[in-house]
C-alpha positions as protocol buffer text, in pm:
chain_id: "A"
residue {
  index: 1
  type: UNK
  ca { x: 17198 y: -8143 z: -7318 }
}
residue {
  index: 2
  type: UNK
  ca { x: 17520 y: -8238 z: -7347 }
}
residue {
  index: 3
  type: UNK
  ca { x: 17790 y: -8079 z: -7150 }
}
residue {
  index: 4
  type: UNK
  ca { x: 18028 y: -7876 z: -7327 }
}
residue {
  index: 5
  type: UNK
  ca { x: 18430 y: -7940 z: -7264 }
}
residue {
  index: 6
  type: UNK
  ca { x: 18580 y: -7661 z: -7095 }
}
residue {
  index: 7
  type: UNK
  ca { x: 18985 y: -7715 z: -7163 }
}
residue {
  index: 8
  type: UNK
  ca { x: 19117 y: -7645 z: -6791 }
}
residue {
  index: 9
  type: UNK
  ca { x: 19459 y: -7749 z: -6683 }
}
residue {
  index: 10
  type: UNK
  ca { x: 19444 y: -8086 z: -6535 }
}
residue {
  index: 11
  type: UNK
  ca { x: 19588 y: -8093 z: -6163 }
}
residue {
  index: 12
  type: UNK
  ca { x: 19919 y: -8213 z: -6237 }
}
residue {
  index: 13
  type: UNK
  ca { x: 19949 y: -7990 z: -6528 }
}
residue {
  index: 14
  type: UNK
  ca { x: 20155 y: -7668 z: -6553 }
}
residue {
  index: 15
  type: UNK
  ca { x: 20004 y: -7336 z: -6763 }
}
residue {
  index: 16
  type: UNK
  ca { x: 20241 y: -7265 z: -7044 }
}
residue {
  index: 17
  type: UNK
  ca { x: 20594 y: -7076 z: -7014 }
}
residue {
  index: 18
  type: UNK
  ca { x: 20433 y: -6835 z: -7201 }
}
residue {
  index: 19
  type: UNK
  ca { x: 20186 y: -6761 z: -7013 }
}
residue {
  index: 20
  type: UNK
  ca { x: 20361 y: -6687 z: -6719 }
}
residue {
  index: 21
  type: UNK
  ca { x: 20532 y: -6442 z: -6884 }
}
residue {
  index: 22
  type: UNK
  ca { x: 20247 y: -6227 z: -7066 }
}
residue {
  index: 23
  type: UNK
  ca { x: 20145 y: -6110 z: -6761 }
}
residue {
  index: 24
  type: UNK
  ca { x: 20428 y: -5911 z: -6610 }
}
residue {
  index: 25
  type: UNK
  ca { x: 20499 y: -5806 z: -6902 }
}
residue {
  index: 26
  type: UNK
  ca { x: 20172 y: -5694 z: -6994 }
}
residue {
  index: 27
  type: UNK
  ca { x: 20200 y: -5495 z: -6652 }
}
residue {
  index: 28
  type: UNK
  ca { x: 20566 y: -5382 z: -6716 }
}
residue {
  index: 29
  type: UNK
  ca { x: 20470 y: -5221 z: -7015 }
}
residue {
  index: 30
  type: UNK
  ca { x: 20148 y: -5066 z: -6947 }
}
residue {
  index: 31
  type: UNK
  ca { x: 20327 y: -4887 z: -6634 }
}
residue {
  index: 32
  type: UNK
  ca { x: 20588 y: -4773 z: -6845 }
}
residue {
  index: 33
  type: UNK
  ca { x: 20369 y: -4630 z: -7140 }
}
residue {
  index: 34
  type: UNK
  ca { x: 20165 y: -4426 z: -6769 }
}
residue {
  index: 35
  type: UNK
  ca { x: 20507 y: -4340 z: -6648 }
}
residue {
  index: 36
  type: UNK
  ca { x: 20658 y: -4192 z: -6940 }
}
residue {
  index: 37
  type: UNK
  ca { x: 20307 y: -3994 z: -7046 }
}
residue {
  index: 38
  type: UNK
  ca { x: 20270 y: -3844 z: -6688 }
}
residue {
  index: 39
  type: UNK
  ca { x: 20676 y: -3754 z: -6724 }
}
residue {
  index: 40
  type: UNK
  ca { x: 20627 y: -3578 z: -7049 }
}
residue {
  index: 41
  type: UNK
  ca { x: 20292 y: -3422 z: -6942 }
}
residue {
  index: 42
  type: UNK
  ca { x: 20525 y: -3304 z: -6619 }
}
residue {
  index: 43
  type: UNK
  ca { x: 20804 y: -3156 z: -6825 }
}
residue {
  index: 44
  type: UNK
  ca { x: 20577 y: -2941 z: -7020 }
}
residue {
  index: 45
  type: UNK
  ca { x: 20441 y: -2746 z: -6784 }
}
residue {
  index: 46
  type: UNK
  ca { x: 20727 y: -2738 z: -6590 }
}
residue {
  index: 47
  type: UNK
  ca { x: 20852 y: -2369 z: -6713 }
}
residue {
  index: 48
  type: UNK
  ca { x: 20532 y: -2227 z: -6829 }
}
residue {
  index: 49
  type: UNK
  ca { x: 20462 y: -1853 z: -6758 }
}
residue {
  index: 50
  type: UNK
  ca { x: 20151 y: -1649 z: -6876 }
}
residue {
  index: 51
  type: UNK
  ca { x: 20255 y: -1451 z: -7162 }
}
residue {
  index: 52
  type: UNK
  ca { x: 20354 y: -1134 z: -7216 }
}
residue {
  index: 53
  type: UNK
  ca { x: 20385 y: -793 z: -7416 }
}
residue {
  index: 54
  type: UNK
  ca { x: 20726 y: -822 z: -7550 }
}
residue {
  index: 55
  type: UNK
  ca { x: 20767 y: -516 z: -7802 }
}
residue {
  index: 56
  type: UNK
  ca { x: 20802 y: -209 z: -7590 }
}
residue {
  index: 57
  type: UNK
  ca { x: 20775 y: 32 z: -7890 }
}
residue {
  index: 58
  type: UNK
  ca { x: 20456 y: -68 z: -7973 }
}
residue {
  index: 59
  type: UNK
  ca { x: 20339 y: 29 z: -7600 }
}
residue {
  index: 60
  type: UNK
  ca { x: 20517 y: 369 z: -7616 }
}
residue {
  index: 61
  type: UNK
  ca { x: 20309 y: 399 z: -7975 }
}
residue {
  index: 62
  type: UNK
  ca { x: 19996 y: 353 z: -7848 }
}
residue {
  index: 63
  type: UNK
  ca { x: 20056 y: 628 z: -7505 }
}
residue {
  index: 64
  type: UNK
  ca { x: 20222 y: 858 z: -7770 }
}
residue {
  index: 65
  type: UNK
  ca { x: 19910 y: 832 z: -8010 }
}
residue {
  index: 66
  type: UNK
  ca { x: 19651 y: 836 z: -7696 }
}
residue {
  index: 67
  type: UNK
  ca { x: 19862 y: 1157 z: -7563 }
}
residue {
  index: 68
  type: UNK
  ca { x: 19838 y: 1348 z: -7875 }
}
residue {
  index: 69
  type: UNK
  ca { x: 19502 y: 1249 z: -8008 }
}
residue {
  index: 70
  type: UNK
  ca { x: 19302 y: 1192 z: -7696 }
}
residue {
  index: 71
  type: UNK
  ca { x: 19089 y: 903 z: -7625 }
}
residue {
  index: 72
  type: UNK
  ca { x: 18762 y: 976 z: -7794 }
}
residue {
  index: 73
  type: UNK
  ca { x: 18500 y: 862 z: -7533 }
}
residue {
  index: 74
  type: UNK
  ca { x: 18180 y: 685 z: -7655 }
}
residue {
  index: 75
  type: UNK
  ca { x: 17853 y: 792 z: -7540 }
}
residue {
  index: 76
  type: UNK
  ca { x: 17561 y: 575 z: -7340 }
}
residue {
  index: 77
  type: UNK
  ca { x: 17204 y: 581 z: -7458 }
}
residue {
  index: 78
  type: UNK
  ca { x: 16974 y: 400 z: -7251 }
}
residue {
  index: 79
  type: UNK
  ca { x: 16630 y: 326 z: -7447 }
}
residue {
  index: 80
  type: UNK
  ca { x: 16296 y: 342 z: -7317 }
}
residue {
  index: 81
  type: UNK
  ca { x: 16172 y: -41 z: -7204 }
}
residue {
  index: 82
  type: UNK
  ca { x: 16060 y: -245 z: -7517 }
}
residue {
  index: 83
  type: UNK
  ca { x: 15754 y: -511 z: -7434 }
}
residue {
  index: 84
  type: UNK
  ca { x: 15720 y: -699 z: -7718 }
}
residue {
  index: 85
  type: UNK
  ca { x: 15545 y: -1050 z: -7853 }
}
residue {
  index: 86
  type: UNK
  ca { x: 15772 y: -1310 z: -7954 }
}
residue {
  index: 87
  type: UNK
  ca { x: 15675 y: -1514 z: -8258 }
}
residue {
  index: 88
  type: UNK
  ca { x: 15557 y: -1896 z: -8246 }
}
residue {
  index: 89
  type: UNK
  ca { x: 15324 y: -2094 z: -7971 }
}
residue {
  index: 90
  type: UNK
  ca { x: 15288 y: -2075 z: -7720 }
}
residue {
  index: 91
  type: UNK
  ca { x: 15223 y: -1654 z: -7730 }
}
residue {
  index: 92
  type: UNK
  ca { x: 15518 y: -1516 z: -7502 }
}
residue {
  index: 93
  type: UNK
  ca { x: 15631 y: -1145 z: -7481 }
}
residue {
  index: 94
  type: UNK
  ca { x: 16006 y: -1001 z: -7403 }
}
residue {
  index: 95
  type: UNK
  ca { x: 16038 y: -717 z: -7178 }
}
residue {
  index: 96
  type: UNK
  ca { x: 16409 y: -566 z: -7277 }
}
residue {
  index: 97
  type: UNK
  ca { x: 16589 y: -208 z: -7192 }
}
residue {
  index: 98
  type: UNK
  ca { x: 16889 y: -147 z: -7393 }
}
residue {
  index: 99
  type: UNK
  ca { x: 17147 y: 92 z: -7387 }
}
residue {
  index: 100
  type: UNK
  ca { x: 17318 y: 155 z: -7700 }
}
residue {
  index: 101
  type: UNK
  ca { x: 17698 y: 273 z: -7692 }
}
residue {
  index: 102
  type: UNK
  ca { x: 17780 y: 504 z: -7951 }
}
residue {
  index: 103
  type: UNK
  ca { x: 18122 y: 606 z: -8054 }
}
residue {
  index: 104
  type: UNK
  ca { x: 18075 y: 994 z: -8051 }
}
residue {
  index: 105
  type: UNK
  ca { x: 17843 y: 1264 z: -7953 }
}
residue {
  index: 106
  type: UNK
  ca { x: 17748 y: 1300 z: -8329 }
}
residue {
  index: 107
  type: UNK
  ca { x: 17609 y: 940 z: -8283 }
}
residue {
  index: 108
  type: UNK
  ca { x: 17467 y: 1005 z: -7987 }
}
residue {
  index: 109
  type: UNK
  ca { x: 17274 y: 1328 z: -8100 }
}
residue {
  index: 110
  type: UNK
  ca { x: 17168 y: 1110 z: -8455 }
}
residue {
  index: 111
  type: UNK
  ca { x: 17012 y: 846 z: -8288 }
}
residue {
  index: 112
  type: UNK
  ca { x: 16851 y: 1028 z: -8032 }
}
residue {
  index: 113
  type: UNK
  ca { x: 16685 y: 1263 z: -8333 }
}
residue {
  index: 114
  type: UNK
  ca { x: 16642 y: 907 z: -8524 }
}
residue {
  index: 115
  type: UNK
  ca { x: 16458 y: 749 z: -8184 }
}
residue {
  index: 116
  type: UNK
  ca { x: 16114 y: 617 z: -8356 }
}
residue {
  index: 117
  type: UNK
  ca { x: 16276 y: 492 z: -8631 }
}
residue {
  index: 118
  type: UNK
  ca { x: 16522 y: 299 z: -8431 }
}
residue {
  index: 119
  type: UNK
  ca { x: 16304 y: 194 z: -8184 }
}
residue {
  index: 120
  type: UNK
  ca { x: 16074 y: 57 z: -8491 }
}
residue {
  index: 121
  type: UNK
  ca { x: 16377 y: -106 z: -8631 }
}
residue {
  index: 122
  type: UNK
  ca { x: 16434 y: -273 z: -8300 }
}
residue {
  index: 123
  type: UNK
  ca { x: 16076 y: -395 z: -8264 }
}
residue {
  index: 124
  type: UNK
  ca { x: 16087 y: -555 z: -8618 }
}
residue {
  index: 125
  type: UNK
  ca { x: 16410 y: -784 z: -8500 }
}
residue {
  index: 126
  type: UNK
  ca { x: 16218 y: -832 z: -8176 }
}
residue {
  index: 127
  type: UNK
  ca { x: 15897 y: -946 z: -8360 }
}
residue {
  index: 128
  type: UNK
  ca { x: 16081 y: -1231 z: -8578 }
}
residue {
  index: 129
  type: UNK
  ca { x: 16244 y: -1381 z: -8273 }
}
residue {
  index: 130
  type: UNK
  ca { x: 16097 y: -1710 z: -8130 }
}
residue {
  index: 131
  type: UNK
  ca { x: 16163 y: -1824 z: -7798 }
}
residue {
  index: 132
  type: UNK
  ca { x: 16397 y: -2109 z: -7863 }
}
residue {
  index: 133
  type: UNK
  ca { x: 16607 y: -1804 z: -8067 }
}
residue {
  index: 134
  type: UNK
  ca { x: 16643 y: -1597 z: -7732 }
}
residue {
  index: 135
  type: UNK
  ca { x: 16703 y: -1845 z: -7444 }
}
residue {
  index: 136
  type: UNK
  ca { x: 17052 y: -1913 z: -7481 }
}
residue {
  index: 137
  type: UNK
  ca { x: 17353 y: -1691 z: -7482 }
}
residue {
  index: 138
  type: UNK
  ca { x: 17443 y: -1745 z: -7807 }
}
residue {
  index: 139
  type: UNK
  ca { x: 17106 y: -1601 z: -7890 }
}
residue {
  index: 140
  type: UNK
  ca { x: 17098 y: -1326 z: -7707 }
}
residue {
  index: 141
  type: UNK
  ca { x: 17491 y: -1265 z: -7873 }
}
residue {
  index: 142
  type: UNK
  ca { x: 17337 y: -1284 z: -8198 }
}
residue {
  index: 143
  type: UNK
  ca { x: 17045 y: -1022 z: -8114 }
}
residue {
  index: 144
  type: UNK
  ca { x: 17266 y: -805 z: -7925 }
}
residue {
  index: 145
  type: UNK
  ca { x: 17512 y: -819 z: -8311 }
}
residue {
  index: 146
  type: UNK
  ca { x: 17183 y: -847 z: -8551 }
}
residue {
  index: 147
  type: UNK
  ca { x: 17066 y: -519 z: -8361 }
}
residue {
  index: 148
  type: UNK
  ca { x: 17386 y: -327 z: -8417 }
}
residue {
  index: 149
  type: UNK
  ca { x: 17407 y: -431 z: -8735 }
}
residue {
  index: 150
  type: UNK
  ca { x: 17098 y: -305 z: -8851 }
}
residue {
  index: 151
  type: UNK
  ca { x: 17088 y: 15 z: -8660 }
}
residue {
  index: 152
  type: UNK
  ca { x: 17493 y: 134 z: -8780 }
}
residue {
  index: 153
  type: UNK
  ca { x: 17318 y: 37 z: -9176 }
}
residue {
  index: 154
  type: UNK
  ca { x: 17060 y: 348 z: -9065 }
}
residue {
  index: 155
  type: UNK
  ca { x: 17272 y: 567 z: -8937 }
}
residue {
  index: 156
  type: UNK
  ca { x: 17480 y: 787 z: -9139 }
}
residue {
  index: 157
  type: UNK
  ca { x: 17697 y: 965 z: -8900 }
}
residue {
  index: 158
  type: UNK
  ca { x: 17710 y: 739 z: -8584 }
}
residue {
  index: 159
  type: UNK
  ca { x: 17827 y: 402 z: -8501 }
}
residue {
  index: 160
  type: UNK
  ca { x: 17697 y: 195 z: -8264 }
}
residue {
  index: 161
  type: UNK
  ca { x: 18010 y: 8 z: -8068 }
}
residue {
  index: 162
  type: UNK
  ca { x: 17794 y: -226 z: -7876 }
}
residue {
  index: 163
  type: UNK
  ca { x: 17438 y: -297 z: -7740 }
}
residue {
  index: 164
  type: UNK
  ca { x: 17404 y: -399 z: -7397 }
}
residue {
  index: 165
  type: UNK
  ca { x: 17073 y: -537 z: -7182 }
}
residue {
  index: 166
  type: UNK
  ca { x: 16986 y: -363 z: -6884 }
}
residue {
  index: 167
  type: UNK
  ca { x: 16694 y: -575 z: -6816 }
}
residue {
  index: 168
  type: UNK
  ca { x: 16577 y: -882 z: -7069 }
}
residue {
  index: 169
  type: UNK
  ca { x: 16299 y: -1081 z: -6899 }
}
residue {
  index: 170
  type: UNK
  ca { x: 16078 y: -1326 z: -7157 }
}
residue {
  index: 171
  type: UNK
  ca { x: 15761 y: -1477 z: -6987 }
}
């Protein structure tokens, strides 16, 4: 094989003006570009403070309208434990207790009356739900809304604010 030419300075040869300067100026400028980012990044969060309410009247609003209507307190329902199969393979069942929070006693008295109905309503969303739906948080987000959702569409007087999980185990 033949040998292949590798151009290297001879001994008595010099490396180019040029190249003796590319390098620190390649460094000069590359510390200047992390200097002046680290300065700017610096200065910004130099005066930072977390923010703030800033409009008073709105604040004496809101006590004024909480003093003369009252704070309407919602109502807790805790349901009875639902055991249910999840769909898809392999066959795996979801134990869940919910408690429903309702904006008003009317609610509250509707969906107690309403129970079976809501509790079959529930079952049905539980039912269609695979395991790869219920795993993650933003499944269990999604049931929590989907089961709101579908229970404030059956009620006519209530309204159901939230639904939290006392217990949600799948095996």
């Amino acid at each position: 094989m033949a040998e292949e030419k590798q151009k290297a300075p001879a001994e008595g040869e010099q490396p180019s003006k040029v190249n003796k300067l590319m390098l620190p100026l390649f460094v000069l400028v590359n510390f200047s570009v992390l200097g002046i980012g680290a300065f700017l990044t610096f200065k910004a969060t130099l005066g930072w403070h977390p923010p703030s309410v800033r409009e008073p009247a709105a604040i004496q609003d809101l006590k004024l309208t909480r003093e003369t209507e009252g704070v309407r307190d919602s109502v807790l329902y805790t349901m009875p434990t639902f055991t249910v199969n999840l769909e898809g393979q392999p066959r795996r069942i979801i134990r869940v207790t919910l408690t429903l929070e309702m904006l008003d006693k009317d609610g509250f008295e509707e969906i107690v009356r309403n129970s079976p109905a809501a509790r079959d309503s529930i079952v049905r969303i539980l039912n269609t739900k695979t395991y790869d739906d219920v795993e993650t948080i933003q499944g269990k987000l999604f049931l929590k809304d989907q089961i709101a959702v579908t229970l404030n569409r059956s009620l006519s007087q209530g309204v159901v604010k939230d639904v939290y999980f006392g217990e949600f185990l799948v095996q």
